[in-house]
N, CA and C atoms as an extended XYZ file, in Angstrom:
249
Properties=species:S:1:pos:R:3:atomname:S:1:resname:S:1:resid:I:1 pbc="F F F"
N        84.146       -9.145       10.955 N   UNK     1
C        85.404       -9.849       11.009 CA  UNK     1
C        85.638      -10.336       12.427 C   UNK     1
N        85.933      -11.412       12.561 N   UNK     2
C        86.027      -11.926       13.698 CA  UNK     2
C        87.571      -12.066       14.408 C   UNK     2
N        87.466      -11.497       15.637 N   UNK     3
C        88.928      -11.459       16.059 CA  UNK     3
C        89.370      -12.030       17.230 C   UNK     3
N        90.259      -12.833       17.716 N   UNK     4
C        90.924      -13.824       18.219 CA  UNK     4
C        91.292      -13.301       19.366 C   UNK     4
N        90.662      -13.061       20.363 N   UNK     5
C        91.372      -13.593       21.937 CA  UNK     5
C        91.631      -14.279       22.685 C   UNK     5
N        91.891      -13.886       23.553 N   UNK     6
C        92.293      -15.196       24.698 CA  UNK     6
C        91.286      -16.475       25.256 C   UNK     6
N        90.295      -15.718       25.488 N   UNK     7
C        88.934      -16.068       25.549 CA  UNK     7
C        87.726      -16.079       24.488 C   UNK     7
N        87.465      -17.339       24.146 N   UNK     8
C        86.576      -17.791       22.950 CA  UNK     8
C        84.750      -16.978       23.626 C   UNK     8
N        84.911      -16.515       22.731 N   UNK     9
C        82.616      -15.968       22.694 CA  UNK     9
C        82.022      -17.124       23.458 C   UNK     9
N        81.007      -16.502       23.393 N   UNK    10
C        80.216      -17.818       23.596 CA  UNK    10
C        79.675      -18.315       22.624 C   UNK    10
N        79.151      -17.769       21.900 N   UNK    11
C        79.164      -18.644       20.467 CA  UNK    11
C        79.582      -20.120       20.345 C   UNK    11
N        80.704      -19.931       20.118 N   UNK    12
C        82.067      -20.719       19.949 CA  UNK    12
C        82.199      -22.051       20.578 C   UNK    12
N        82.373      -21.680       21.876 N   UNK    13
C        81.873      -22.754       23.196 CA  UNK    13
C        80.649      -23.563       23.002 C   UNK    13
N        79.346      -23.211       22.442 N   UNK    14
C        78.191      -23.333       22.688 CA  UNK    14
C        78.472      -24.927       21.969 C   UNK    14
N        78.044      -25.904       22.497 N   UNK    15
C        77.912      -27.203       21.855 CA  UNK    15
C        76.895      -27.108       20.556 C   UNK    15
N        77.276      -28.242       19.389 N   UNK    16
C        76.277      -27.923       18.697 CA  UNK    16
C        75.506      -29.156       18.386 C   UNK    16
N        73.987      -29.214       18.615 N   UNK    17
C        73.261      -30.396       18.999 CA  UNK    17
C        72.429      -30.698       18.272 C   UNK    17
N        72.283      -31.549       18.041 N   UNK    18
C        71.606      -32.403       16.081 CA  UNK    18
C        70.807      -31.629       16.027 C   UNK    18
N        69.885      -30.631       16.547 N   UNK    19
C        68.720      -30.190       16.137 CA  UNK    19
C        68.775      -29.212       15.496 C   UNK    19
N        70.037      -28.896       14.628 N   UNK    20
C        70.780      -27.928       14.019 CA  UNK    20
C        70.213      -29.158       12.036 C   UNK    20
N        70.265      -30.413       12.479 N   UNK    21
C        69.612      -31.033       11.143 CA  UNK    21
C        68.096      -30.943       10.676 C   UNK    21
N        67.519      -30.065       11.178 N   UNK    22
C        66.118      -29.158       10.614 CA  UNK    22
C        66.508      -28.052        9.821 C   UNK    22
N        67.336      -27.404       10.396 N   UNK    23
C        67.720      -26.405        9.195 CA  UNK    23
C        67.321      -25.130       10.451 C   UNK    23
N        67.009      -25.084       11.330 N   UNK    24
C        66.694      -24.021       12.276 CA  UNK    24
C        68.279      -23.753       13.456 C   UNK    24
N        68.703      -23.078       12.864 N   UNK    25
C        69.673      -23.128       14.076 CA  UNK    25
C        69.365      -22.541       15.745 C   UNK    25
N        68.658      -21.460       15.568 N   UNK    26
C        68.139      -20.989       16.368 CA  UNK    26
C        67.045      -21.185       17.539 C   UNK    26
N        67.217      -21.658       18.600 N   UNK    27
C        65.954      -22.221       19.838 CA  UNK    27
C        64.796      -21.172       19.733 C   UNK    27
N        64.893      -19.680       19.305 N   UNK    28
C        63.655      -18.775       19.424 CA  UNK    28
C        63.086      -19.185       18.441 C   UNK    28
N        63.418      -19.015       17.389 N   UNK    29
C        63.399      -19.521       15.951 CA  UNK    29
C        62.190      -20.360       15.598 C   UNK    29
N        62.708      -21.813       16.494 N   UNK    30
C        61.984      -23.174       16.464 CA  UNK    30
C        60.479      -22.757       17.406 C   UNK    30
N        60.980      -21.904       17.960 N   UNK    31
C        59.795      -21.991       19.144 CA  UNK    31
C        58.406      -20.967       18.513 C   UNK    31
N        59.441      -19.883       17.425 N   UNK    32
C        58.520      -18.810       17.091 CA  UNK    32
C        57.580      -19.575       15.970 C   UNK    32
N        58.103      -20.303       15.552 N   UNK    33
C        57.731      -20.647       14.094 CA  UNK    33
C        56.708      -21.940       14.236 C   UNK    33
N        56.674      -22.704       15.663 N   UNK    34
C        55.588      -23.818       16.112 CA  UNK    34
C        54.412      -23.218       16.484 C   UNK    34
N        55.019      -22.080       17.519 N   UNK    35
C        54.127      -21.445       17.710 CA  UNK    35
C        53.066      -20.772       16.370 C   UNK    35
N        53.402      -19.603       15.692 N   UNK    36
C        52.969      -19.221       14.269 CA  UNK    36
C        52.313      -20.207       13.856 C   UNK    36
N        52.718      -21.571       13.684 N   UNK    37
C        51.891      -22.811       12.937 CA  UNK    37
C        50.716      -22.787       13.579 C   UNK    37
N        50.497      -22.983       14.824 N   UNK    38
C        49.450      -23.651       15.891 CA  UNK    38
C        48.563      -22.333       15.439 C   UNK    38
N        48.789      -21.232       15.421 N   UNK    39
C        48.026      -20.110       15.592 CA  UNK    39
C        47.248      -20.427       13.950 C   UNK    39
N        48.079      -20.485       13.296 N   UNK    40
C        47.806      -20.334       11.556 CA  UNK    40
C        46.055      -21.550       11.526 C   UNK    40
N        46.418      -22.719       12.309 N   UNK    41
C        45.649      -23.912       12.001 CA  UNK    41
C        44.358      -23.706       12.902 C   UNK    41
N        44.725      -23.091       14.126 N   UNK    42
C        43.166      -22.984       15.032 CA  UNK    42
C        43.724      -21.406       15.702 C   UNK    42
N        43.058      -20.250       14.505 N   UNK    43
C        43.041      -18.667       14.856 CA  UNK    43
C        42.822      -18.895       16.429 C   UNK    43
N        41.847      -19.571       16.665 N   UNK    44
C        41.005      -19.631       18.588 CA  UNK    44
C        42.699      -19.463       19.651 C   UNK    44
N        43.081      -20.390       19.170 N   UNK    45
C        44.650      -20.406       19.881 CA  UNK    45
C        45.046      -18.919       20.028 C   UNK    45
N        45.511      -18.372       21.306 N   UNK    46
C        45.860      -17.575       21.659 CA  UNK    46
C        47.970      -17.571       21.411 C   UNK    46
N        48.121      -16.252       20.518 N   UNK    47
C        49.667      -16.634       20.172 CA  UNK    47
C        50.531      -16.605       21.364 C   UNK    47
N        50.433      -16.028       23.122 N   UNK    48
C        50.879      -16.236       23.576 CA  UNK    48
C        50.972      -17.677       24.556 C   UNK    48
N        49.206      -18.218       24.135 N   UNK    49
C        49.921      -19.499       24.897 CA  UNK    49
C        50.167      -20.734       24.119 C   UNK    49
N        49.985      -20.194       22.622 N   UNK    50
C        50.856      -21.372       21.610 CA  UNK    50
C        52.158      -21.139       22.086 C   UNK    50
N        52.837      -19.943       22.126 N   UNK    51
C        54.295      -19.529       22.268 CA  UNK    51
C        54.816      -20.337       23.616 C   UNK    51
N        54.148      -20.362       24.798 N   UNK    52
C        54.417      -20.855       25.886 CA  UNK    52
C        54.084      -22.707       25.118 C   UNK    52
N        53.353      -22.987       24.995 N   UNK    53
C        53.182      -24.531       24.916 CA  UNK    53
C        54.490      -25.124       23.659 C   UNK    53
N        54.899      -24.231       22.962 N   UNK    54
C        56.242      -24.743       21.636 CA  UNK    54
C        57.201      -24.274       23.132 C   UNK    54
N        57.335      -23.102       23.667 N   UNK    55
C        58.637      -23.037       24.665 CA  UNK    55
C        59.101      -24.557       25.126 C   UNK    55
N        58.064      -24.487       26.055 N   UNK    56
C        57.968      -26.001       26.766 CA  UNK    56
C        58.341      -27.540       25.817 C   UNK    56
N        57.486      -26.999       24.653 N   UNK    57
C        57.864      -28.734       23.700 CA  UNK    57
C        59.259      -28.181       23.247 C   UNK    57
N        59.894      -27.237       23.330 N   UNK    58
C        61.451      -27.494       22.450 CA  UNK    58
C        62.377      -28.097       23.684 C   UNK    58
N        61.947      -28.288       24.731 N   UNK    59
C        62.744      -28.578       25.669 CA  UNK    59
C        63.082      -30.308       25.576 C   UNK    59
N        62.026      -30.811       24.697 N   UNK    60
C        62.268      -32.243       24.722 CA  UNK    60
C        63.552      -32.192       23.841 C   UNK    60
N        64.435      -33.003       23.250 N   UNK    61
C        65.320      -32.925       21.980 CA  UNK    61
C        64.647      -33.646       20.751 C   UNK    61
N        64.144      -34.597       21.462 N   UNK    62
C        62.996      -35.684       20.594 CA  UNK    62
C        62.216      -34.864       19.648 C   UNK    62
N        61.080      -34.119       20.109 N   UNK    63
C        60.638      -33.222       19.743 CA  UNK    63
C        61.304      -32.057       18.459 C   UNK    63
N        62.219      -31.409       19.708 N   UNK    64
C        62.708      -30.351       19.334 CA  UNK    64
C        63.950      -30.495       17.570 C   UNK    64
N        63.779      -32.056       17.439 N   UNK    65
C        64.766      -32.653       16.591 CA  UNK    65
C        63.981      -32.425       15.286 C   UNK    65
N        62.764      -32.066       15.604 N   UNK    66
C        61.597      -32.283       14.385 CA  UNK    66
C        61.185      -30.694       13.768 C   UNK    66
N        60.959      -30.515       12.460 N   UNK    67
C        60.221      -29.519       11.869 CA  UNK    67
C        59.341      -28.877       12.756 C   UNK    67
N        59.568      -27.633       13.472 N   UNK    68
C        58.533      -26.894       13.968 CA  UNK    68
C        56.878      -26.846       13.296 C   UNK    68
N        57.050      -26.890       12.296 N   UNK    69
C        55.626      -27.089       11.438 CA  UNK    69
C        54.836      -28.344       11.736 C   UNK    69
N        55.883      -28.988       11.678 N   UNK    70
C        55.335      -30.675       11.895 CA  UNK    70
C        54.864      -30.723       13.052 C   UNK    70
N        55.421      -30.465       14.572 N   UNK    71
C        55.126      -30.584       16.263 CA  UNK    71
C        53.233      -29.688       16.089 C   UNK    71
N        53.776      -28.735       15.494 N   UNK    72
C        52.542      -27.400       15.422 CA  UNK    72
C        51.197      -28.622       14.911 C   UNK    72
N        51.337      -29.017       13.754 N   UNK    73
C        50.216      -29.813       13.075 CA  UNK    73
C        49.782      -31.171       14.018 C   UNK    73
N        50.719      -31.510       14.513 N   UNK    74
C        50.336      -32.942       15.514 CA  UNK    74
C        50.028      -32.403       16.772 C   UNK    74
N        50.197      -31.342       17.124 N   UNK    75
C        49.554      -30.704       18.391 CA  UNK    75
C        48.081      -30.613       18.156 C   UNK    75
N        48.046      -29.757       17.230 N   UNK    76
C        46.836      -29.658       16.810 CA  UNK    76
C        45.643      -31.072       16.677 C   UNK    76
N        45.970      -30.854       15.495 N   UNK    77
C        45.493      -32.381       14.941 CA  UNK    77
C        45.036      -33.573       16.501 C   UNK    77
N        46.232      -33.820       16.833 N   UNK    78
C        45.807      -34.557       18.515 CA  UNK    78
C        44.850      -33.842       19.586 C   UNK    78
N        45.014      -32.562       19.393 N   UNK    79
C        43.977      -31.602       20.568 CA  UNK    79
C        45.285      -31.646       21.539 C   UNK    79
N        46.298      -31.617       21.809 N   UNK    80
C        47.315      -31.320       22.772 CA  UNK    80
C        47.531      -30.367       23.414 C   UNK    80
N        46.782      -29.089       23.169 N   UNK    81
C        46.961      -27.918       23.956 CA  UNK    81
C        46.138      -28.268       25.107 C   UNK    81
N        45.797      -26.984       25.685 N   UNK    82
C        44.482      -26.819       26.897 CA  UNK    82
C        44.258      -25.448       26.290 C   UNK    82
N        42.822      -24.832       26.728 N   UNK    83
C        42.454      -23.595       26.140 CA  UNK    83
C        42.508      -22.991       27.468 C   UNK    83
């Protein structure tokens, strides 16, 4: 139950920015789940530096506006990482 002070959460405050129209509300979320993809498509991919290379791509909005699954497969697919 949520209760009313003087001062709003942060929650509340937090702007809310189209990339909420994927259906991911969450920035770890988007990042865990690009990451997971990249790993799923080339095992070789190491999950911590898929995790670091989705960190970095959610920072675009462009990007970050898109299906984590989808960024994961065109990473791939293009060769966009570094090993």
């Amino acid at each position: 139950m949520h209760t009313y002070t003087d001062q709003p959460e942060f929650e509340d405050t937090r702007p809310a920015f189209a990339r909420r129209d994927c259906g991911i509300s969450g920035d770890g979320l988007w990042v865990r789940r690009c990451a997971v993809r990249m790993t799923e498509l080339r095992p070789e991919i190491d999950l911590d530096h898929a995790h670091d290379l989705a960190q970095e791509l959610s920072l675009d909005d462009l990007i970050r506006a898109r299906l984590p699954e989808h960024v994961a497969e065109d990473m791939v697919r293009d060769h966009l990482w570094q090993s």
